[in-house]
VEXTI-680092 format. One record per residue (C-alpha): residue number from 1; residue in one letter; x, y, z. Coordinates in nm, 4 decimals, decimal comma. Example, Ala and Ser with C-alpha at 12.3 -4.5 7.8 and 13.67 -1.06 7.14 Angstrom:
<pt num="1" residuo="a" u="1,2300" v="-0,4500" w="0,7800"/>
<pt num="2" residuo="s" u="1,3670" v="-0,1060" w="0,7140"/>
***
This chain:
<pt num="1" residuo="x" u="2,7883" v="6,4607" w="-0,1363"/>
<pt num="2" residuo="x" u="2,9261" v="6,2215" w="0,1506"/>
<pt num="3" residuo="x" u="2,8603" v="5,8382" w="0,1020"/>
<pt num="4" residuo="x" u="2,8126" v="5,6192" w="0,4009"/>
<pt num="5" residuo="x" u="3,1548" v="5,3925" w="0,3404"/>
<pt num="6" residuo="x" u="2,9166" v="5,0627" w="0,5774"/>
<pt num="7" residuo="x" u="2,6117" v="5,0901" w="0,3367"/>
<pt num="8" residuo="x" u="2,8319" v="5,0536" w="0,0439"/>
<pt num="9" residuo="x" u="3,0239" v="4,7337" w="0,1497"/>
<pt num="10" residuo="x" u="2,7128" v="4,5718" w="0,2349"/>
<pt num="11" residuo="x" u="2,5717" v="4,6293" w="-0,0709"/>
<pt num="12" residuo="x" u="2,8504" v="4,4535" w="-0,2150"/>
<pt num="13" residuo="x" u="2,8531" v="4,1580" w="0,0147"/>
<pt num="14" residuo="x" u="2,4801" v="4,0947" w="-0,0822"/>
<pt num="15" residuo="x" u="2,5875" v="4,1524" w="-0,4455"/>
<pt num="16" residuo="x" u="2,8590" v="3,9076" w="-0,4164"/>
<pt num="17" residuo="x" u="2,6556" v="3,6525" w="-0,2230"/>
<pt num="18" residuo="x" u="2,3551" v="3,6441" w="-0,5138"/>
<pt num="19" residuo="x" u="2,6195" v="3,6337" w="-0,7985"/>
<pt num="20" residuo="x" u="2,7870" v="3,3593" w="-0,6150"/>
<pt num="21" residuo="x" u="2,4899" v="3,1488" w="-0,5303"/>
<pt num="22" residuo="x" u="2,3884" v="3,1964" w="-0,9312"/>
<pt num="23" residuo="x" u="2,6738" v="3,0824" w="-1,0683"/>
<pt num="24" residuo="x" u="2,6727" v="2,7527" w="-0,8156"/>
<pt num="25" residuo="x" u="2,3572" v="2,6855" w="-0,9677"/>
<pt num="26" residuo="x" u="2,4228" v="2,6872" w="-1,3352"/>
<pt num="27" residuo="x" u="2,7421" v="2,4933" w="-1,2685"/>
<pt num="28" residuo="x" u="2,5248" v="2,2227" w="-1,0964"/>
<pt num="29" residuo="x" u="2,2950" v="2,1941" w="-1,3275"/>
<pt num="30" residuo="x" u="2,5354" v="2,1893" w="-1,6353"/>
<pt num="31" residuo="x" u="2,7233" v="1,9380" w="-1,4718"/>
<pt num="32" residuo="x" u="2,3576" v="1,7444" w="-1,4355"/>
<pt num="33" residuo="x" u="2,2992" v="1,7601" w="-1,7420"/>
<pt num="34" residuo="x" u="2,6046" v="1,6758" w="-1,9313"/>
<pt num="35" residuo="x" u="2,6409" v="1,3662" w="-1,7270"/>
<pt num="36" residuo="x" u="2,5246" v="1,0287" w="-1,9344"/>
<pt num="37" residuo="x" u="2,1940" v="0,9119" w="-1,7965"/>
<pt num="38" residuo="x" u="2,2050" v="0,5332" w="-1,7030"/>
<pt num="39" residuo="x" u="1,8692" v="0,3393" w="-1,6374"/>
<pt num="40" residuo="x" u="1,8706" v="0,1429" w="-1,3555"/>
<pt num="41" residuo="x" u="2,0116" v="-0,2370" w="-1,3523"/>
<pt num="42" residuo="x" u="1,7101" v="-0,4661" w="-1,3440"/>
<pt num="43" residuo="x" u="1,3229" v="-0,3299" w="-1,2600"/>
<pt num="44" residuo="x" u="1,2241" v="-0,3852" w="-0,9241"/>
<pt num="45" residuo="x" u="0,9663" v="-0,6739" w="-0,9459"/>
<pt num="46" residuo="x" u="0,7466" v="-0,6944" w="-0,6247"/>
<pt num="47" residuo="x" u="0,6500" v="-1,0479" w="-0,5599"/>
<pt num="48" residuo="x" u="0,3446" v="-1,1309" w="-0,4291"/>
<pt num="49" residuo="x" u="0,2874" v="-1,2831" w="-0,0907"/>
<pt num="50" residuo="x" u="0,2265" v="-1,6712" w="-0,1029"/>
<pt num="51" residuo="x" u="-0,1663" v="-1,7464" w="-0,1234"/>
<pt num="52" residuo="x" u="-0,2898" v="-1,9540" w="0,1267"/>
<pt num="53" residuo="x" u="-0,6122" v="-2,1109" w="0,1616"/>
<pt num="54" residuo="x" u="-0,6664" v="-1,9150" w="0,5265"/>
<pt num="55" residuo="x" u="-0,6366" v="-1,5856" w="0,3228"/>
<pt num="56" residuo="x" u="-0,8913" v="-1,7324" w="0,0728"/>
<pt num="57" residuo="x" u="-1,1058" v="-1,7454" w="0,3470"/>
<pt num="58" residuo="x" u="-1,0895" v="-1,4742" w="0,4994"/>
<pt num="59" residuo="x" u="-1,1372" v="-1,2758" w="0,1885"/>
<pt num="60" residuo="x" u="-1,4440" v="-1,4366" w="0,0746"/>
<pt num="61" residuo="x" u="-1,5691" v="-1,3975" w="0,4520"/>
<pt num="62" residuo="x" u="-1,5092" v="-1,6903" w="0,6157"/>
<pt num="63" residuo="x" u="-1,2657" v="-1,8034" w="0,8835"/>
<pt num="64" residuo="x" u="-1,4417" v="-1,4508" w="1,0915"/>
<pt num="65" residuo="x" u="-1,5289" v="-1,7216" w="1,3663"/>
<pt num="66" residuo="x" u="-1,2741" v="-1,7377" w="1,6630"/>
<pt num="67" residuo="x" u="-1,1324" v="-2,0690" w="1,7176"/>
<pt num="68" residuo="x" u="-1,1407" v="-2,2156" w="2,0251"/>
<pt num="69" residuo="x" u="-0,8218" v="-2,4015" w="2,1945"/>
<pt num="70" residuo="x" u="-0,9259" v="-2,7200" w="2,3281"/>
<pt num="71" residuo="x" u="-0,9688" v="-2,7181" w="2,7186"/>
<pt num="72" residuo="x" u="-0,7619" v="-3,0368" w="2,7358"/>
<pt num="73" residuo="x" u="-0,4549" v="-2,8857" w="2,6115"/>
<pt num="74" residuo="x" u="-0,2814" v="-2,6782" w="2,7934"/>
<pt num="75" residuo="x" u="0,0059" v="-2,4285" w="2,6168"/>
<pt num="76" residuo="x" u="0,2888" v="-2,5619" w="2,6451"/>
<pt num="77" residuo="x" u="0,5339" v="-2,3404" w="2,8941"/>
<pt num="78" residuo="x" u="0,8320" v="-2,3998" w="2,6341"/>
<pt num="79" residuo="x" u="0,6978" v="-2,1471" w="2,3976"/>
<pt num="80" residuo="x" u="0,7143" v="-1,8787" w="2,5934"/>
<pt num="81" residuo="x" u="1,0401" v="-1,6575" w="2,7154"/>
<pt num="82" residuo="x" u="1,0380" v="-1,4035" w="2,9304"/>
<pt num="83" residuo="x" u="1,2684" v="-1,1731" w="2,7985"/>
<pt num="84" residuo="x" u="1,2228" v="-0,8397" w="3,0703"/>
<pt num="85" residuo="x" u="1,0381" v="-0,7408" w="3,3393"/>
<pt num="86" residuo="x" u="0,9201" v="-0,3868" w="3,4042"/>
<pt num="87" residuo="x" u="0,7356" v="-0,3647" w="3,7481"/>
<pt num="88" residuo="x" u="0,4987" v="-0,0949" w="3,8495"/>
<pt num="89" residuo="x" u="0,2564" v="-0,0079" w="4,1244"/>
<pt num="90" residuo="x" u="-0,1137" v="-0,1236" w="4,1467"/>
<pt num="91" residuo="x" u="-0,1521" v="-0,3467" w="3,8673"/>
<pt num="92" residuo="x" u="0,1167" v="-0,1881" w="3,6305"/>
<pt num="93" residuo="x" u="0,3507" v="-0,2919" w="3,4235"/>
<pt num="94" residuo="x" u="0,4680" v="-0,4784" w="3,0941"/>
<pt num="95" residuo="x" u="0,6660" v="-0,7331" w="3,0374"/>
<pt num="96" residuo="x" u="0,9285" v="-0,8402" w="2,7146"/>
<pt num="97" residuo="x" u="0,7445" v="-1,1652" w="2,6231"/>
<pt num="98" residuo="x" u="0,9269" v="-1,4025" w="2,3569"/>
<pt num="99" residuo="x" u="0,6397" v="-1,6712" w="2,1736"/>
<pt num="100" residuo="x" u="0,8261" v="-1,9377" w="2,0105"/>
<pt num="101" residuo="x" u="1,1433" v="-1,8123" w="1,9365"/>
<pt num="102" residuo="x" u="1,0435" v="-1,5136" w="1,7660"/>
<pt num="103" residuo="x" u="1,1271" v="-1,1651" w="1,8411"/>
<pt num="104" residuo="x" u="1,0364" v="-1,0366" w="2,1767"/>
<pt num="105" residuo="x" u="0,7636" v="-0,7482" w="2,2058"/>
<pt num="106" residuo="x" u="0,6698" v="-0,6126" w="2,5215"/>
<pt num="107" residuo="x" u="0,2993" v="-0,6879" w="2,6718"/>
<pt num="108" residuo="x" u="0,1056" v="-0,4634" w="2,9119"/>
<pt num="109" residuo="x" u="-0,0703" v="-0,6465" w="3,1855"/>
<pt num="110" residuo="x" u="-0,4006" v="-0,7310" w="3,1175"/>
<pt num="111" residuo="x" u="-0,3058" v="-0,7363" w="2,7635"/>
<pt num="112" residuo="x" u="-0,2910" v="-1,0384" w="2,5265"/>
<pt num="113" residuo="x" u="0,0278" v="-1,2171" w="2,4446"/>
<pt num="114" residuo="x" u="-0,1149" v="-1,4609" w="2,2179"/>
<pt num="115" residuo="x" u="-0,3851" v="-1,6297" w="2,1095"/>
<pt num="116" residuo="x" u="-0,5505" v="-1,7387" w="2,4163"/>
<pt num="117" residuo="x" u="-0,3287" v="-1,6106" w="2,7072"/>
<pt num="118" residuo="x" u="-0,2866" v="-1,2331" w="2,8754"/>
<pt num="119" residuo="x" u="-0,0203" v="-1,1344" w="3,0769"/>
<pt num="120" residuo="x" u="-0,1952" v="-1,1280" w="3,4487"/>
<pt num="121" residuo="x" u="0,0662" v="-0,9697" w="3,6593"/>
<pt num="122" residuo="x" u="0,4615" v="-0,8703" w="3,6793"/>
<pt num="123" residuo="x" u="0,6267" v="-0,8906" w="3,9736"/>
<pt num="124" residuo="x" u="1,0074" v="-0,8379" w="4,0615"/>
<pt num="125" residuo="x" u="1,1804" v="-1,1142" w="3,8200"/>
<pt num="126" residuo="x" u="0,8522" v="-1,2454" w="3,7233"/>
<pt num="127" residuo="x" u="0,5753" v="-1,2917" w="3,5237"/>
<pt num="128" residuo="x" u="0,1967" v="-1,4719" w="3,5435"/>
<pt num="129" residuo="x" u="0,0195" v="-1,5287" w="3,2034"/>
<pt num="130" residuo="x" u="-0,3305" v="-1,6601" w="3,2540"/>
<pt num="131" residuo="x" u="-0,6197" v="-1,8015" w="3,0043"/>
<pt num="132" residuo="x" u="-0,7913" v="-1,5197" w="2,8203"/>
<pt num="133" residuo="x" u="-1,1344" v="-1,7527" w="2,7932"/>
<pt num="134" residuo="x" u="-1,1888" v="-1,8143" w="3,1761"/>
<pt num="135" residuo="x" u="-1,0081" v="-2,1242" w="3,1559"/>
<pt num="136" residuo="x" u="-0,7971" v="-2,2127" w="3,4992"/>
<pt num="137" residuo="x" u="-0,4501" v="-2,2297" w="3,2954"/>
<pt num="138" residuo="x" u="-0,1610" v="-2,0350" w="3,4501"/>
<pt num="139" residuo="x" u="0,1776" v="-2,0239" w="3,3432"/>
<pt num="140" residuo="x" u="0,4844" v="-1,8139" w="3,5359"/>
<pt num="141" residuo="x" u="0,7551" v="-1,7093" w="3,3526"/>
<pt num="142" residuo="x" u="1,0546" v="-1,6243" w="3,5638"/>
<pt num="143" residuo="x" u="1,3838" v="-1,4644" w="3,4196"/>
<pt num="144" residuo="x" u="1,7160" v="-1,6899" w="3,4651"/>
<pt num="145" residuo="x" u="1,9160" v="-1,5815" w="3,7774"/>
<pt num="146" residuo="x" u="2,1941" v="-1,3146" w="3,6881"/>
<pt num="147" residuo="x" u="2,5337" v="-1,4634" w="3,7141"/>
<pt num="148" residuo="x" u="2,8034" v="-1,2973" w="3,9502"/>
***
């Protein structure tokens, strides 16, 4: 009888391979096990958000109506930081908008920035925010010249 000499090393390679991979596993789970449990430090305690009287409101159903800015006041340009400018063709493009001091987002035109103003247009190193209730406010953001 003649024995093929490939067939029987692979057999023993798979052999080896299974009886390896079996003994990894009991030695990881032995070592699991034998190892002391210790309970965590202190119980994560989730604190609750601060109730205001807005929230109140709104979750017995009022506060829905929109408030209206007063047509005397116009925002103040001081809030507002343009941050980036990304220009497109035809009426496209966003802008990196920063509202008082906090962190920038970026705004698609003809999108709102905040309550009460839209970003109208983008151009080169600029940017035109206009009322979002018809109003004839317009602000233009410009980013600070690039030093050289």
């Amino acid at each position: 009888m003649q024995t093929d000499v490939y067939r029987l090393w692979s057999t023993r390679i798979v052999t080896f391979a299974i009886s390896a991979l079996a003994a990894a596993s009991v030695a990881y789970w032995s070592l699991k096990g034998w190892r002391p449990h210790t309970p965590s430090a202190a119980p994560v305690v989730a604190q609750a958000s601060p109730v205001t009287p807005q929230a109140i409101a709104r979750a017995l159903g009022g506060g829905l109506a929109p408030v209206t800015p007063v047509s005397g006041a116009a925002p103040a340009i001081s809030r507002y930081a343009l941050v980036g400018v990304v220009a497109g063709r035809l009426r496209a493009g966003a802008a990196l908008i920063s509202v008082d001091g906090q962190e920038a987002r970026a705004v698609r035109v003809g999108t709102l920035v905040d309550d009460g103003m839209k970003l109208e247009s983008v151009s080169g190193r600029r940017a035109i925010l206009a009322s979002a209730t018809g109003a004839s406010v317009k602000l233009t953001l410009e980013l600070p010249q690039l030093d050289q």
